[in-house]
C-alpha positions as CSV (number, residue, x, y, z in Angstrom):
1,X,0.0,0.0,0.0
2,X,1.2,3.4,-0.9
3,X,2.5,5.2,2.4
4,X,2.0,9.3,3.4
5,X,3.8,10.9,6.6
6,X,1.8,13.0,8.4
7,X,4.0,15.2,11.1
8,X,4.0,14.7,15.0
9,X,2.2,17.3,15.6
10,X,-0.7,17.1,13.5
11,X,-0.9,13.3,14.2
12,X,-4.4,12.5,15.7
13,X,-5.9,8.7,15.4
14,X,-9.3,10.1,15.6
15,X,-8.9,12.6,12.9
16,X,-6.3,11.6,10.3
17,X,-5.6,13.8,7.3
18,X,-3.1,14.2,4.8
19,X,-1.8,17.8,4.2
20,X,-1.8,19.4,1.0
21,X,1.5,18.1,-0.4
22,X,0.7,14.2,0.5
23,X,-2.9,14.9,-1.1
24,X,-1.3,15.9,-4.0
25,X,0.7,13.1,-4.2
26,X,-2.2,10.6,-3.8
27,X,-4.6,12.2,-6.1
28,X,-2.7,13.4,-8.4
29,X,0.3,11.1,-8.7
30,X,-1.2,8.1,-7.8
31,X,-4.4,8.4,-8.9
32,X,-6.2,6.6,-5.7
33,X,-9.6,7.0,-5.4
34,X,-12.4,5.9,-2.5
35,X,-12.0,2.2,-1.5
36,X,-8.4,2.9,-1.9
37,X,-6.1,1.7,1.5
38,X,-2.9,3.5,2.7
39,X,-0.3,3.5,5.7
40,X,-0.2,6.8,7.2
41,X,2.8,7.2,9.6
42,X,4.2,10.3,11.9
43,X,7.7,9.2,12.3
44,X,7.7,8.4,15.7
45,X,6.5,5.0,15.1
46,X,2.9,5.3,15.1
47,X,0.9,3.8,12.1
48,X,-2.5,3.4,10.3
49,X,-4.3,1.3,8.0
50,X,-6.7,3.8,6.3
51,X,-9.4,4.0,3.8
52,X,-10.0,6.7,1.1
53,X,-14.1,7.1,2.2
54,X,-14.6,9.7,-0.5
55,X,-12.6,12.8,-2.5
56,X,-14.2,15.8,-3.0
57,X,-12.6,18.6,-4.4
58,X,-9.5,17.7,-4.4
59,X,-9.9,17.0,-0.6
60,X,-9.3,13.3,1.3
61,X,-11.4,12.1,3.5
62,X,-9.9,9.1,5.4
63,X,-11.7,6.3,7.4
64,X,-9.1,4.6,9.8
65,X,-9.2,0.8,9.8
66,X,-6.4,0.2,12.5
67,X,-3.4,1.9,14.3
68,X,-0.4,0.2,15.7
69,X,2.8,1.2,17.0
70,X,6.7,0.1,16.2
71,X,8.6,0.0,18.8
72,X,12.3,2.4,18.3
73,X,15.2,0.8,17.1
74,X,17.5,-0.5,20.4
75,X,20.3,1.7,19.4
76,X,20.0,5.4,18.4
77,X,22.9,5.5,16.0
78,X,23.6,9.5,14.8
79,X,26.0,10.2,11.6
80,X,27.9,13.2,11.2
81,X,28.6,13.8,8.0
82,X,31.1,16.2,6.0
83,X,28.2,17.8,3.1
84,X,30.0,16.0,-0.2
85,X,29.6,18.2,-3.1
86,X,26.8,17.6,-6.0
87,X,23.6,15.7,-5.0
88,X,26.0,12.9,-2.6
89,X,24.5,14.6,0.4
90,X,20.9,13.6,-0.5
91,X,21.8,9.9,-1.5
92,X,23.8,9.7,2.0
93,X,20.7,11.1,3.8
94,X,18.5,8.3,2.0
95,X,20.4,5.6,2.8
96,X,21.1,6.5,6.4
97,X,17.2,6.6,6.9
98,X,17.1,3.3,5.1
99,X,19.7,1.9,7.5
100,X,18.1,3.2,10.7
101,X,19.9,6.2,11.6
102,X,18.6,8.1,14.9
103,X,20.2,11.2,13.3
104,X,22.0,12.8,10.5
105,X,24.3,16.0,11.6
106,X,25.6,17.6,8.2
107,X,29.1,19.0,8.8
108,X,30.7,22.4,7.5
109,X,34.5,21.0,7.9
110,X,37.6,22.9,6.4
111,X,37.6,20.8,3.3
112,X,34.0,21.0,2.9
113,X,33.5,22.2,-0.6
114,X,29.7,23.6,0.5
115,X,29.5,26.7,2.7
116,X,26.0,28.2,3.8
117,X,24.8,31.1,5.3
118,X,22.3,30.6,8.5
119,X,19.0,31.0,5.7
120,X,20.9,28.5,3.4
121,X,21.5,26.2,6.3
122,X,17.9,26.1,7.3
123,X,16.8,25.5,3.8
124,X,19.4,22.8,3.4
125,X,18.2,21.0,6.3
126,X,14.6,21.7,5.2
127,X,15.4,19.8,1.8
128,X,17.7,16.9,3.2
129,X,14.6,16.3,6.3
130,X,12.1,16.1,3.4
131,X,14.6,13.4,1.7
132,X,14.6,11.6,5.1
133,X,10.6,11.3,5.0
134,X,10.9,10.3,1.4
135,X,13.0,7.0,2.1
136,X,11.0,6.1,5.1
137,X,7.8,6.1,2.9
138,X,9.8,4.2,0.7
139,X,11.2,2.1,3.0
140,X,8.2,1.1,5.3
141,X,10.8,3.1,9.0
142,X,8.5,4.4,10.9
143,X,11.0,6.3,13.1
144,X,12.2,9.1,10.9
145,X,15.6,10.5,11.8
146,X,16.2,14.3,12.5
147,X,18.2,16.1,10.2
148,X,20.1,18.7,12.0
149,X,20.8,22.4,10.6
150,X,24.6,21.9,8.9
151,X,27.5,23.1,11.1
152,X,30.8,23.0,11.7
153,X,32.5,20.3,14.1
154,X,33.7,22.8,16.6
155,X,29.9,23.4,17.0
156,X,28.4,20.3,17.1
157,X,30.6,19.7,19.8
158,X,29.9,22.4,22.0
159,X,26.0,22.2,21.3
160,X,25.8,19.4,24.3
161,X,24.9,16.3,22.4
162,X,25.3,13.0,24.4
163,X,26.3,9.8,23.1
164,X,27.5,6.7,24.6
165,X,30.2,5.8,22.2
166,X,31.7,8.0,19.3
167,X,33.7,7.0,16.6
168,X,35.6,8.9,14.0
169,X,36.4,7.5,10.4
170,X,40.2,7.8,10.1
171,X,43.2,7.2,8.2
172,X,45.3,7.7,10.5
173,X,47.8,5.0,12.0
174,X,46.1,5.0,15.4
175,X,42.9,4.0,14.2
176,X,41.5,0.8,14.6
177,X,38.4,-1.5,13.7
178,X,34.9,-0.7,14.6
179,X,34.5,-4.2,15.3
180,X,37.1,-4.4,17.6
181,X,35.9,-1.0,19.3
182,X,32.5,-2.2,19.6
183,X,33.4,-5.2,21.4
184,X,35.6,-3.6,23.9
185,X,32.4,-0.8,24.4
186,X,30.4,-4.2,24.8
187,X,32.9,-6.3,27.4
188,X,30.9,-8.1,29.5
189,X,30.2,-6.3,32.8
190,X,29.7,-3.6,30.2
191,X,26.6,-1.9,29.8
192,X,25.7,-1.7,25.6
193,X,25.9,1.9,23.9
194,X,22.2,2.8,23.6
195,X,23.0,6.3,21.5
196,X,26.4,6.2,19.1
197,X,27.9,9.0,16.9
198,X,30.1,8.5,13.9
199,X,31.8,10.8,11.6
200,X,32.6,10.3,8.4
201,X,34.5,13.0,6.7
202,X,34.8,14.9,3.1
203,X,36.8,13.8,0.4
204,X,40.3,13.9,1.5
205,X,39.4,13.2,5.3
206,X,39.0,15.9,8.1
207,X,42.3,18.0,8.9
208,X,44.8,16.7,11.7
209,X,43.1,19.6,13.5
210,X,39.4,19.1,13.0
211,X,41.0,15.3,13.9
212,X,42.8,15.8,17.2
213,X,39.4,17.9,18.2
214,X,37.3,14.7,17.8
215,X,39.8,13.0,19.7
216,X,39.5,16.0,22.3
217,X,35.8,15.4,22.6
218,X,35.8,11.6,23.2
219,X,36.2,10.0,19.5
220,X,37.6,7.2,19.3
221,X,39.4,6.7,15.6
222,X,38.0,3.7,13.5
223,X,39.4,2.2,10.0
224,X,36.9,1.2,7.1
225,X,39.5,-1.1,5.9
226,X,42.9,-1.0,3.2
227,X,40.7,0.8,0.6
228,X,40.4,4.3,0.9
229,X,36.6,4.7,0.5
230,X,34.3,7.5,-1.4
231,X,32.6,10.1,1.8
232,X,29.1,8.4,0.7
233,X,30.6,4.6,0.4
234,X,32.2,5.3,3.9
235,X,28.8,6.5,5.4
236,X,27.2,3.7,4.3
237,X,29.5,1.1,5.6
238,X,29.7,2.6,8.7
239,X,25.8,2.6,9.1
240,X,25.9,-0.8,7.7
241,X,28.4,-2.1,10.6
242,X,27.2,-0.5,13.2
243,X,23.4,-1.3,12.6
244,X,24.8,-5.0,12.2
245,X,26.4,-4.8,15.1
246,X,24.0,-3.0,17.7
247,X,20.6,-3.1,16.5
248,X,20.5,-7.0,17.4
249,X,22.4,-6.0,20.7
């Protein structure tokens, strides 16, 4: 069945409609008509079997057959992300909500081709949150991630955010395997990371500096492995892993 987001805060089981752009899409795109069945979710795990009772005008009304709810993923995993240039941004965004990311935090860093002023930011985030809601229709995730506004590391950093375990994507010597890190986070007498961060970085890494301040702030440096990996490839194998590794946890 065709699947429409309706926000948290218009969510109400007794009264579910679809706003004008998700109308649009079903009428227009789709071509459904009454007797027609949907899944309308909010992205906070709440669901509903619906039925298109009748169109009038270009307006939906919606009878609801059932509503369920699906319960959050055990580990809240949150990528930071160096903005790649082109449209790499928007497929990294996809396949993080595909892959279960709690999160996606777009970085400014020093070889970050894309800068932004604060209106540019917002509407950045704007597009890349409506890319999220995309792949979870897509998808069938119910628990959309939040797409923070793009800034720089130094920022993210000081904004407060608290995670039980953060990694860093490195090429540097020190670095070692997220497996290996994982297990020692997950020793036994160890309690398992409930919220993780990793950062990936732009093409031709983060700087020794922007390095060294992840380090400051509690990162602990992984390898992806002998090949030097593309900043969307990277993402994805680091979602991949770590979704392997903890969401069974």
């Amino acid at each position: 069945m065709p699947r429409f987001y309706i926000a948290p805060h218009a969510w109400n089981p007794d009264k579910l409609a679809l706003d004008h752009g998700e109308t649009h899409h079903a009428l227009d795109v789709l071509r459904m008509k009454a007797g027609d069945r949907a899944t309308l979710f909010n992205g906070q795990g709440a669901e509903a079997t619906v039925e298109i009772a009748s169109v009038d005008k270009g307006k939906i009304a919606l009878k609801k057959i059932s509503v369920s709810k699906s319960e959050p993923i055990g580990c809240q995993i949150v990528l930071g992300q160096a903005i790649p240039k082109g449209k790499n941004m928007d497929l990294i965004v996809e396949k993080a909500t595909e892959l279960g990311a709690a999160g996606i935090v777009p970085l400014l860093s020093e070889r970050t081709v894309v800068r932004c002023d604060e209106g540019e930011a917002l509407a950045k985030r704007e597009k890349w949150q409506r890319v999220a809601i995309e792949a979870a229709k897509q998808c069938g995730q119910n628990w959309l991630p939040t797409v923070f506004k793009p800034q720089s590391p130094k920022d993210f950093f000081q904004s407060g955010e608290k995670f039980d375990l953060m990694l860093i994507a490195s090429l540097q010597p020190d670095s070692r395997h997220v497996k290996e890190v994982l297990a020692e986070a997950g020793a036994s007498g160890k309690k398992k990371p409930a919220r993780v961060l990793v950062l990936v970085g732009p093409e031709g890494d983060f700087t020794p500096a922007e390095v060294n301040l992840a380090k400051n702030a509690g990162c602990r440096p992984v390898t992806l492995g002998p090949i030097i990996l593309r900043s969307e490839t990277a993402a994805i194998y680091c979602l991949s892993v770590l979704s392997h590794e903890l969401f069974s946890a």
